[in-house]
SEROZA-331921 format. One line per field, with one value per residue (C-alpha): residue number from 1; residue in one letter; x, z, y. Coordinates in Angstrom, 2 decimals, padded with zeros to 5 digits. Layout:
<pts>
num: (NUM/...)
residu: (a/...)
xx: (X/...)
zz: (Z/...)
yy: (Y/...)
</pts>
This chain:
<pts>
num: (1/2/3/4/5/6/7/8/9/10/11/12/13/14/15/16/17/18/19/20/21/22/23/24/25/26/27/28/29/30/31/32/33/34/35/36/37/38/39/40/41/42/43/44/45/46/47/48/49/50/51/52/53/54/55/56/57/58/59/60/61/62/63/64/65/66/67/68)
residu: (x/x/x/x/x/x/x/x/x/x/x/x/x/x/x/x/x/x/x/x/x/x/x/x/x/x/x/x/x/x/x/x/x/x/x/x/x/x/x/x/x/x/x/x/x/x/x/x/x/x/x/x/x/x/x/x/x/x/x/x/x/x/x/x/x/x/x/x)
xx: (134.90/137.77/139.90/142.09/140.45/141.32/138.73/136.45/136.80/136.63/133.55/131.65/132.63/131.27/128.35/127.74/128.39/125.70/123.14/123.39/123.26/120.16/118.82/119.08/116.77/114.03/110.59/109.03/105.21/103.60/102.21/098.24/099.07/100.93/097.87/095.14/096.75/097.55/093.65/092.76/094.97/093.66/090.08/090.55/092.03/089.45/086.76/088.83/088.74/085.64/084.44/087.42/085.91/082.22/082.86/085.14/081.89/079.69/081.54/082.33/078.61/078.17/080.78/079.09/075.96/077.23/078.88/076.62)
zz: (-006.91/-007.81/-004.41/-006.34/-005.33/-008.82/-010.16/-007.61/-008.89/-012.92/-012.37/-010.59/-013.61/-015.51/-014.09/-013.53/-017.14/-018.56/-015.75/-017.67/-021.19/-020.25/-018.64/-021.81/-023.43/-021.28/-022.47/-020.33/-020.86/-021.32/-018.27/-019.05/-019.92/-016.40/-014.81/-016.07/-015.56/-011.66/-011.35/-013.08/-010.35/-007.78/-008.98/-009.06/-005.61/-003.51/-005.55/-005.03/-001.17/-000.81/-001.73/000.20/003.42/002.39/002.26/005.55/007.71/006.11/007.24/010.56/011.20/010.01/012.20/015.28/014.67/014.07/017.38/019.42)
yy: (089.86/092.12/092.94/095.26/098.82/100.24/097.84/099.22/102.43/101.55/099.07/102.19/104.92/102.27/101.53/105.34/105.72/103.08/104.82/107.91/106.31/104.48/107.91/109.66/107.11/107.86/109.22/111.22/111.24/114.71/116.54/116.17/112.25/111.82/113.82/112.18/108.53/109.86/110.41/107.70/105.74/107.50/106.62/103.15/102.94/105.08/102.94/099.48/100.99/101.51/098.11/096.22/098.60/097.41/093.70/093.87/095.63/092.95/090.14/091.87/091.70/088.28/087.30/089.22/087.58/083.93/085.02/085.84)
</pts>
């Protein structure tokens, strides 16, 4: 590591620098592409949910019974 704080200063410009060359690449999907994939995520999660929640009651009452 470089103790000189010139170097400091020239390693962040150029790290700043290849940030905003590699931002300019970027391909931004269209709005009705990032919708539909943000319901489609949302779908699989509340469904994903739902059976995590269903599986956790039905061992809860397994456990209750074995339990009791």
């Amino acid at each position: 590591m470089e103790m000189n704080p010139v170097g400091w200063v020239r390693g962040t410009r150029d790290y700043i620098g290849d940030v905003q060359g590699e931002y300019q690449k970027i391909t931004w999907p269209p709005q009705a592409e990032a919708v539909a994939g943000t319901i489609g995520v949302t779908a699989v999660v509340a469904v994903v949910t739902i059976v995590l929640g269903f599986v956790d009651f039905l061992l809860s009452r397994i456990m209750q019974y074995l339990l009791s």
